[in-house]
C-alpha positions, 0 to 999 in steps of 0.5 A: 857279868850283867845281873838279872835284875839290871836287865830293864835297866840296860833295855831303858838305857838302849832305847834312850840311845837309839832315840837320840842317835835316830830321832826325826830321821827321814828314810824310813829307818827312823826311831819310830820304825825301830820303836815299831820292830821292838813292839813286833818283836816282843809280841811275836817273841811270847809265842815262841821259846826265846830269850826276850832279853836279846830279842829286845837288844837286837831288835832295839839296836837292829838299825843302829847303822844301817848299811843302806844309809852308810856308803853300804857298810855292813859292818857298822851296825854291829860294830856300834851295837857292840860298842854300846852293850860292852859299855853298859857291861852287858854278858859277852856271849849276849854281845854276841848273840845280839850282833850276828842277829844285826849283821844278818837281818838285813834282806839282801836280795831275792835270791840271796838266802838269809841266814838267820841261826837262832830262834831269837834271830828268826824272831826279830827277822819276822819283827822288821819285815812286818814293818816292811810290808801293809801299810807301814811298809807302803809309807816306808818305800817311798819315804826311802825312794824320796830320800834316795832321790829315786823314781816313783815309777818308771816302766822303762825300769825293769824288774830285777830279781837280784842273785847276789847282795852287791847287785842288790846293793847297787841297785837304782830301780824305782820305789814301785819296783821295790815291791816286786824286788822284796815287799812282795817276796817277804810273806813266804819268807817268815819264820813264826806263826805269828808272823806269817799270819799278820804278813798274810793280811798284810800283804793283801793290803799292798797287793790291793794297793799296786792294783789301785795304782796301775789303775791311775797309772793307765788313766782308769778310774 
């Protein structure tokens, strides 16, 4: 059993981990956004009734393995959380907790329901979609299009509002696409107060942007 008084002791260690294992890593799912969904995460988590331990755990260890980035495995990411917290001796039923907030934090499609069960989940569902969307998901977009070899834009690539995960999964749209596929979908699907209005802002910002952009694109000043 973990004692309350080494719960910093096992957060210091998680964070040590997850730097070392994602440091300078260049899609976007990098320590720095990690580091940003926790700070999320701890700021939105105050204004609820949650368990900031495992809010912290989960949103520290949300992108360990993320499946985008490992042949489309959705079991990875849990599985090297769990590994990591039974290590470190962390209660069983906070093991747990923290990894179904990991299998299922992941935005799969838009018609694809997430599933998040607890307020703890909801908490750092909120955390990792804010770091979706603004600024830092507009720089966050194309850093993953770049790095997954994909099209800024292409017209001839059409919209595709995916109904299941394996049709999001498999999807080659552009990066430009991908604020149609989810960016601008994430705003009405935030769960806290906090983080509806943050996303609200937010979302302004990137619809000001692809307004910018199609005006470049057409030749417009």
């Amino acid at each position: 059993m973990i004692l309350i008084t080494n719960k910093s002791f096992v957060l210091e260690e998680t964070k040590k981990y997850v730097r070392d294992k994602l440091e300078g890593e260049g899609s976007g799912h990098d320590w720095w956004h990690v580091y940003r969904v926790w700070k999320n995460a701890v700021h939105v988590g105050k204004g609820e009734k949650v368990d900031l331990f495992v809010v912290q755990l989960a949103a520290l260890l949300h992108d360990i393995a993320d499946w985008k980035l490992h042949n489309g495995d959705e079991s990875i990411g849990p599985k090297l959380a769990r590994e990591w917290l039974e290590e470190l001796r962390v209660e069983k039923d906070v093991v747990s907790h923290v990894c179904e907030i990991i299998k299922n934090v992941s935005f799969k499609g838009a018609g694809v329901k997430h599933k998040m069960k607890t307020k703890e989940g909801m908490v750092v569902w909120d955390a990792d979609k804010l770091d979706a969307i603004g600024a830092m998901g507009i720089a966050r977009v194309f850093a993953y299009g770049g790095h997954m070899d994909r099209e800024i834009y292409n017209p001839d690539i059409k919209v595709i509002m995916h109904k299941s995960f394996e049709e999001y999964k498999n999807s080659k749209g552009s990066s430009i696409n991908h604020f149609y596929e989810k960016l601008l979908l994430l705003k009405d699907l935030m769960n806290t107060k906090t983080a509806k209005k943050i996303a609200e802002r937010r979302h302004k910002f990137m619809e000001n942007f692809l307004e910018r952009f199609f005006k470049e694109w057409n030749g417009k000043d």
